[in-house]
N, C-alpha and C positions, 0 to 999 in steps of 0.2 A: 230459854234465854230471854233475857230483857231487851225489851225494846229500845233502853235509851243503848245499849250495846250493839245491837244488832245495827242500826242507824249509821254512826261514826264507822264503823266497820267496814259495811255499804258504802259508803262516803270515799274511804279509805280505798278500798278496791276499787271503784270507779275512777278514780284519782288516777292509781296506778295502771287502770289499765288504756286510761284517757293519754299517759304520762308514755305508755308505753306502745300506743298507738302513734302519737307524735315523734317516737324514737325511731319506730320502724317508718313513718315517712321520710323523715332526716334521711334515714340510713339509703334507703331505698333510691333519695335524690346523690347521694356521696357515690353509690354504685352506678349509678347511672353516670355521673360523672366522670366517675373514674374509666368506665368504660369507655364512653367517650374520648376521651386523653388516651386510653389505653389505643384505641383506634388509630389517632390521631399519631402517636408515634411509632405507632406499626407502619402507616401507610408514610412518613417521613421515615424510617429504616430501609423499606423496598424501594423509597427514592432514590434515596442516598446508594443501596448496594448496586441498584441497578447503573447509575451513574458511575460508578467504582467499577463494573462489570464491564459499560461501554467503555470507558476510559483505558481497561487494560485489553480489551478486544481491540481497540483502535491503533492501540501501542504495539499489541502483539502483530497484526495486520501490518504493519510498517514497517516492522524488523522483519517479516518475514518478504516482502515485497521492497526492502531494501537488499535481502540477501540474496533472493532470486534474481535482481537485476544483478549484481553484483558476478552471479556464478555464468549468467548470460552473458556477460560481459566477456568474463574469460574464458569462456568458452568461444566466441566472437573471435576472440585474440589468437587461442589456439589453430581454428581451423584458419585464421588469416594467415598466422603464419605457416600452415602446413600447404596452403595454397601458393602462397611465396615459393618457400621448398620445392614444391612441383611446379610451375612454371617458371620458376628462376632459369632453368636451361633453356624450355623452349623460347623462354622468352630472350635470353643469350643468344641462342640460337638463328632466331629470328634478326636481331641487330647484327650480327655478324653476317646472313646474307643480304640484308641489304645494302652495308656497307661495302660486300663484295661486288655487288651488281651499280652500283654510285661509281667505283673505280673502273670499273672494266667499263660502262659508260663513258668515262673522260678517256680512256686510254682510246677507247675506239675514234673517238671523237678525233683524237690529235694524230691517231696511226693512219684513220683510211683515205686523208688528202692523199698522203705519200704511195699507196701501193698502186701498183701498175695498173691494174683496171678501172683506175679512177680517172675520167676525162677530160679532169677542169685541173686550172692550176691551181695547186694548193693555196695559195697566195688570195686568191677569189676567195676562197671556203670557209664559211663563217657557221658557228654551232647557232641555231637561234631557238633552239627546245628550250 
């Protein structure tokens, strides 16, 4: 081959592969790049989901701790009122003797001037309980 050919040739492929060397650092910076941003909205997705995760954790936790009070509640109510139901008599019960022993109190009070073994005059006899 000729020299004046061989030369340009030489010229030519060092060109290209000069051309092609610059390409792959371009490139190499783009991926690098890209990587980066790729990074970058990975770890803004795991933000965001994680915030989305707490957000319905904290929602879920509230409905559940509002319904739990809720069944507490009436549960609260039930056995209130089953304790009403069951003391309701004794506790009838209870006001009715006292009321009983209040009366027989006053009757005693106005009956025992008057009976015979009593040795003052009625008329003196003053209740002071």
């Amino acid at each position: 081959m000729d020299a004046n050919v061989l030369l340009p040739a030489l010229v030519v492929a060092v060109g290209i592969i000069v051309w092609l060397l610059i390409r792959l650092w371009r490139l190499r910076q783009e991926v690098g790049a890209a990587t980066a941003e790729v990074s970058r909205i990975s770890a803004q997705i795991r933000e965001e989901a994680m915030a989305q995760f707490q957000a319905w954790r904290q929602k879920d936790y509230d409905t559940l701790k509002r319904e739990q009070a809720e069944i507490a509640t009436r549960e609260a109510q039930v056995q209130l009122e089953q304790w009403k139901n069951g003391a309701e008599s004794t506790i009838r019960a209870d006001a009715i003797q006292e009321s009983q022993s209040v009366i027989i109190g006053k009757v005693t009070e106005h009956v025992v001037p008057y009976l015979p073994e009593f040795a003052y005059n009625p008329k003196d006899a003053r209740f002071i309980g």
